[in-house]
C-alpha angles and dihedrals in degrees: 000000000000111000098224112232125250118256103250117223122200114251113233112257125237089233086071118119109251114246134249124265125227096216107078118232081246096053088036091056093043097053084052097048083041088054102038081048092048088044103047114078116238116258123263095223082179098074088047085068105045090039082059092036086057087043094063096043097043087057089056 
Protein backbone atom coordinates (compact mmCIF):
# COMPACT_ATOMS: atom_id res chain seq x y z
CA UNK A 1 0.00 0.00 0.00
CA UNK A 2 1.31 3.25 -1.28
CA UNK A 3 2.06 5.95 1.94
CA UNK A 4 0.44 9.22 0.28
CA UNK A 5 2.75 12.05 0.33
CA UNK A 6 2.30 15.39 2.67
CA UNK A 7 1.23 18.22 1.18
CA UNK A 8 4.33 20.44 1.24
CA UNK A 9 3.76 24.41 2.27
CA UNK A 10 6.16 26.97 1.41
CA UNK A 11 8.31 28.48 4.69
CA UNK A 12 8.17 31.91 4.89
CA UNK A 13 11.13 33.41 3.77
CA UNK A 14 13.36 35.83 5.92
CA UNK A 15 13.19 38.69 2.75
CA UNK A 16 9.28 39.21 3.79
CA UNK A 17 8.28 42.30 4.81
CA UNK A 18 7.55 42.18 8.60
CA UNK A 19 4.55 42.64 9.33
CA UNK A 20 2.71 45.37 11.01
CA UNK A 21 1.84 45.39 14.81
CA UNK A 22 -1.13 46.12 16.08
CA UNK A 23 0.23 47.94 19.22
CA UNK A 24 1.30 51.38 18.12
CA UNK A 25 5.14 52.68 19.10
CA UNK A 26 3.04 55.23 21.32
CA UNK A 27 1.01 52.63 23.12
CA UNK A 28 4.09 50.42 23.08
CA UNK A 29 6.32 53.35 24.99
CA UNK A 30 3.43 54.16 27.54
CA UNK A 31 2.81 50.38 28.83
CA UNK A 32 6.75 50.41 29.46
CA UNK A 33 6.89 54.04 31.46
CA UNK A 34 3.21 52.51 33.40
CA UNK A 35 5.33 49.17 34.41
CA UNK A 36 8.88 50.70 35.31
CA UNK A 37 6.34 53.52 37.65
CA UNK A 38 4.12 50.30 39.35
CA UNK A 39 7.68 48.33 39.97
CA UNK A 40 9.84 50.93 41.47
CA UNK A 41 9.22 51.55 44.85
CA UNK A 42 8.33 55.00 45.71
CA UNK A 43 11.62 57.49 47.52
CA UNK A 44 12.02 58.01 51.11
CA UNK A 45 12.79 61.89 50.80
CA UNK A 46 12.99 61.64 54.40
CA UNK A 47 16.46 59.83 54.64
CA UNK A 48 17.81 62.29 52.16
CA UNK A 49 17.36 64.66 54.78
CA UNK A 50 18.67 63.06 57.76
CA UNK A 51 21.50 61.59 55.74
CA UNK A 52 22.28 65.55 54.97
CA UNK A 53 21.33 66.49 58.21
CA UNK A 54 24.63 63.42 59.69
CA UNK A 55 26.75 64.75 57.10
CA UNK A 56 26.82 68.34 58.65
CA UNK A 57 27.29 67.25 62.19
CA UNK A 58 29.89 64.59 61.50
CA UNK A 59 32.06 67.45 59.79
CA UNK A 60 31.86 69.40 62.98
Amino acid sequence: MPVPEREVRPQPSQAETPSVSAVSMKDLLASCAAATAVSTPPRDEHADEDEAEGLGRDAA
